[in-house]
N, C-alpha and C positions, 0 to 999 in steps of 0.2 A: 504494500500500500504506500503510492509517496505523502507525503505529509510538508506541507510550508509551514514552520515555523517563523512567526514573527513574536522576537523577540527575544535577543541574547544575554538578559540581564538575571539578578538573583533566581528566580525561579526558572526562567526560560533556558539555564544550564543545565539544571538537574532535569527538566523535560528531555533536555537534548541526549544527554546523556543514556536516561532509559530509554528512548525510543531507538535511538540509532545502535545501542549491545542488545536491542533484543532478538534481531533477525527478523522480523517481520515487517522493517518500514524501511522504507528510505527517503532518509531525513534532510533538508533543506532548511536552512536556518536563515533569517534576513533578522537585518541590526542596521541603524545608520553609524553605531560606533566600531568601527573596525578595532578596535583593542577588546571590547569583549566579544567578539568573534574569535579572534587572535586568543583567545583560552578554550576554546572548543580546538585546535588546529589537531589534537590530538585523537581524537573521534571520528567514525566514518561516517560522516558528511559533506553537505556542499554548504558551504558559505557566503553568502550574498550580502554585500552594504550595497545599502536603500534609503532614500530621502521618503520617510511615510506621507511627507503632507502631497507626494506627488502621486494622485490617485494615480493615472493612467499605467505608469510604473508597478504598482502593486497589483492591481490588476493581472495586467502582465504577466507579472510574478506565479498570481496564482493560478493560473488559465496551466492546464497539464499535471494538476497533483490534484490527488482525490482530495483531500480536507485540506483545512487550515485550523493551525493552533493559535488563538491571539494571545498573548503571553507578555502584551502593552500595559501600559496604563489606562486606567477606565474608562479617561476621557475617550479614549480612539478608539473603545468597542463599539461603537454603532457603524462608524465609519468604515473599519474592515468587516464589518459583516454585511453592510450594505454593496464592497468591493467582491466578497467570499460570491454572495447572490447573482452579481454581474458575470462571476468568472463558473459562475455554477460547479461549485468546490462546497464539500460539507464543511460546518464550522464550529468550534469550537473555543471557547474562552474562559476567563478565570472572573471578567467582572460581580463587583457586590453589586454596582449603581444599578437602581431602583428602577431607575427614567432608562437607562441605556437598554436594560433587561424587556421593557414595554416598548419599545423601540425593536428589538429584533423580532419580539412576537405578534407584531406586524409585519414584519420581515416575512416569516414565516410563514407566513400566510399562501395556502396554494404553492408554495416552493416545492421544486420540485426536489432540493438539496436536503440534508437535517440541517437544522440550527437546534444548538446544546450551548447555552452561556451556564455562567457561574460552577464552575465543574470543579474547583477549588474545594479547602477545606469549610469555608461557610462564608456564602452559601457554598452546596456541595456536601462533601459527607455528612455533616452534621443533619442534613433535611432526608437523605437515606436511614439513615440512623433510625430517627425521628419518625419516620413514616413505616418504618417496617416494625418496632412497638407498639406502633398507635392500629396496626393491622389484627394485634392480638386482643383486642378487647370489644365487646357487646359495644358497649357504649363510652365516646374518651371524653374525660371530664376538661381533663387539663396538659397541657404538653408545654415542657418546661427545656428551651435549647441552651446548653450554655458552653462557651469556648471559648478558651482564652490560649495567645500566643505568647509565652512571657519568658523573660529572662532568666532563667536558672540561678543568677547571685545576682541580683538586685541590690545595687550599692548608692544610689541618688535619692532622691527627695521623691520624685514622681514613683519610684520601685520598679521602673522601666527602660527597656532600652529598645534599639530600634531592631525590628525584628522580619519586618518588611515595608512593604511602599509606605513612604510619609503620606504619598497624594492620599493613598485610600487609606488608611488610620484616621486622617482630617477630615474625610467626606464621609466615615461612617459616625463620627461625632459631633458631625454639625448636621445631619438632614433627618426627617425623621423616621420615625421606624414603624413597620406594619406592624400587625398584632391581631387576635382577637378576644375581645371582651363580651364576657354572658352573650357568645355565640353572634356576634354582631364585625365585622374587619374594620378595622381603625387605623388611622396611623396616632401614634404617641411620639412624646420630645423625647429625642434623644438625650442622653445621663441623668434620666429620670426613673425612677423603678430600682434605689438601689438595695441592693440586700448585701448576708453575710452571710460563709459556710464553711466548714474544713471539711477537705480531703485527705487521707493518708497524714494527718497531723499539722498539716500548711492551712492556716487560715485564708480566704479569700473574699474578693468582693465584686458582685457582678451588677451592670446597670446597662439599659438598652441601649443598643446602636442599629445604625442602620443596615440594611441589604440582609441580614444574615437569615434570614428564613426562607429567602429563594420563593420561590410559587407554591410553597404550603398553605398562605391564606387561600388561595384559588383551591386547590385541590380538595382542604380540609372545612371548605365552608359549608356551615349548613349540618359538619361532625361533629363538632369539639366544643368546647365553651370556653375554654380558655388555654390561648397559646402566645406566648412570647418568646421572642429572643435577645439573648443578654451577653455583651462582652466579658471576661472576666479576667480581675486583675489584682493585685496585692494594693492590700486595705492602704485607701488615702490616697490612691490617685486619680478617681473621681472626681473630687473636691480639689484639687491641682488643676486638674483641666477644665473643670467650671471656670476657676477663678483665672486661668488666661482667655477660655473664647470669651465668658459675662463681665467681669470686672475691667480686666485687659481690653476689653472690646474687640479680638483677635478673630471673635468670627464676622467679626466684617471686614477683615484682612489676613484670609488666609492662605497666602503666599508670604506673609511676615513670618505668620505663625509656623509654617512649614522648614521658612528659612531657621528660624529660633532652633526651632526640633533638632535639624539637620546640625547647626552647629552646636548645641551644647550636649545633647543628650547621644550618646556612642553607639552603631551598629553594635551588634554581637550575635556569635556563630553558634553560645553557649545555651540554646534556650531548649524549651519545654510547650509542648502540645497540649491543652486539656479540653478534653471533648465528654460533656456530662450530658447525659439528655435522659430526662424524667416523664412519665405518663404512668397516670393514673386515672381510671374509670371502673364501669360493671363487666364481668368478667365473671358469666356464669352464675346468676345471683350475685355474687362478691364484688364490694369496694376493697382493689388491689393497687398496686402502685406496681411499676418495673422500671428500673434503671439502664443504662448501658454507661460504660466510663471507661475511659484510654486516656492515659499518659505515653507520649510520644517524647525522646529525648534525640538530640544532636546526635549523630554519628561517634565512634570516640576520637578522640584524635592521636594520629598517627596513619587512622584509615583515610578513605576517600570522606574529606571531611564536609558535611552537608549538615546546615542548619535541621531541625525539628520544621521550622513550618516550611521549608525547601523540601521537605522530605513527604510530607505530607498534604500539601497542594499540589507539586508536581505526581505524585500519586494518586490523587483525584482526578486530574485531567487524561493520566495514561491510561486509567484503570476503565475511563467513561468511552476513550476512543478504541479501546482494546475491548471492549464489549459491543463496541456499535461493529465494530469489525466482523466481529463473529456472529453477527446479526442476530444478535438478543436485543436489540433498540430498533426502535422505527427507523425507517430507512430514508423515511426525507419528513418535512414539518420542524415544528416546535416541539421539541425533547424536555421534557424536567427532570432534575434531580433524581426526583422523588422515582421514577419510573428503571429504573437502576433496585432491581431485589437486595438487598446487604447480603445474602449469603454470597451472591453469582459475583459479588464487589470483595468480599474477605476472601472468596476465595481464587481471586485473580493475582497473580504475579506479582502485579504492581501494587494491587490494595493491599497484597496482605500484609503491609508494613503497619495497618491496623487491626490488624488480627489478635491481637492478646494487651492484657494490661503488661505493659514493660515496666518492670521495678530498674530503678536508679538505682 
């Protein structure tokens, strides 16, 4: 199967890297920056720098490979997917945005291609997860998503460090978030809904953001009475990022606030995956509850060293295309998440790097 990738940055490596050692694709990677291309030179692929703003080019590009992986920044998923449609290539992306998400499934519409956005870890596994629990029960009361991408030693004021894209950490805490309340779809404010919980002895604190439920309100309306999704993050850094986007006034400059991020607070390679997702409803006469939970950690170092959420978003995306392959997915339309079994996903190649709770 050929495959375009666009996009040769933190996560668009580790895609490149499974796709291209697995034997079944062959992999073409575009980047306008030739230096991270220049860190794939060691893997069997083709390498292409590309100017994205120049449609006709990508286009182009994609006209002669079955799919497209977009592995950009959120902003430019509608744009390559509206390019994918022209060049009539299936497609596939990692966007949370809300608006970009409603944008391709009009896309989708009568395509004759698939369109599969959000195929990351959330949205993405988390709404897999989430929908194949909420499949065991009479009747679901409540579905509870929570995930956080965090720093393994947390040593700053925030408890944070940079773990993936600024752009989208900033656009899932500034816009707001679906939800549904006593069985009605809403959006709510983002860093509103905050709670507290420990796992495995680590205290935590989780409060809503956006994108991270993916097309569960759609699918699950009319089921459930109450479903939210919530970032989650080491207690007090909430109340940190209130008081730069409200107090600071930073959400109405946030390219300041971006730039602040990027210089004070440090990447790091050392981090931690937590994927919690709770439902509870009737089940047989019975009010039951069932949980599912994964801790995902960094690679060790010495090996092939790959962040936790490197690990497990580019595993969301391999595991989504590597199933449509084998034609367990619809073969053109709008694809969701949700429509991805968890068994057929834990037990694939690439998912099963979520297959078991990994103790530290």
């Amino acid at each position: 199967m050929n495959i375009i990738l666009l996009g040769a940055g933190h996560i668009g490596q580790a895609i490149a890297r499974l796709l291209s050692t697995s034997g079944d694709y062959s992999l073409t990677v575009a980047d306008r920056d030739t230096q991270a291309l220049h860190t794939l030179q060691h893997l069997p692929l083709r390498a292409v720098t590309i100017d994205f703003n120049d449609r006709e080019a990508v286009e182009q590009l994609m006209r002669g490979h079955d799919a497209c992986i977009n592995a950009l920044p959120y902003q430019m998923a509608t744009t390559m997917a509206q390019a994918a449609k022209l060049s009539r290539v299936h497609y596939f992306d990692l966007t949370e945005d809300v608006n970009a998400t409603k944008a391709i499934v009009a896309l989708a519409a009568n395509a004759e291609t698939a369109f599969m956005p959000q195929c990351g870890l959330a949205p993405g596994f988390i709404g897999i997860a989430a929908h194949h629990l909420a499949q065991g029960f009479d009747t679901i009361h409540e579905i509870k998503m929570r995930v956080g991408a965090l720093p393994e030693f947390p040593t700053n004021e925030l408890k944070y460090n940079l773990t993936w894209s600024v752009d989208g950490l900033v656009n899932e805490y500034c816009h707001p978030c679906e939800a549904i309340r006593d069985g009605v779809p809403q959006d709510i404010q983002a860093l509103e809904g905050l709670e507290h919980f420990s796992l495995d002895g680590v205290e935590y604190e989780a409060f809503n953001t956006s994108g991270g439920l993916g097309t569960l309100c759609t699918t699950l309306a009319g089921k459930v009475r109450q479903l939210d999704y919530k970032s989650v993050r080491y207690p007090g850094h909430r109340n940190l990022i209130r008081f730069l986007l409200e107090d600071l006034q930073l959400r109405d400059d946030q390219e300041q606030l971006k730039a602040i991020l990027r210089k004070a607070i440090p990447a790091t390679m050392q981090d931690v995956v937590l994927v919690f997702v709770t439902v509870s409803g009737m089940r047989q006469g019975q009010y039951l509850q069932q949980a599912f939970m994964r801790k995902i950690f960094a690679t060790p170092a010495g090996a092939l060293h790959e962040s936790a959420i490197q690990i497990t978003t580019a595993a969301g995306i391999c595991t989504a295309l590597d199933l449509f392959r084998q034609g367990k997915l619809p073969a053109s339309g709008f694809i969701r998440q949700e429509q991805i079994a968890l068994p057929d996903f834990l037990e694939n190649r690439f998912g099963k790097v979520y297959g078991q709770h990994v103790a530290h």
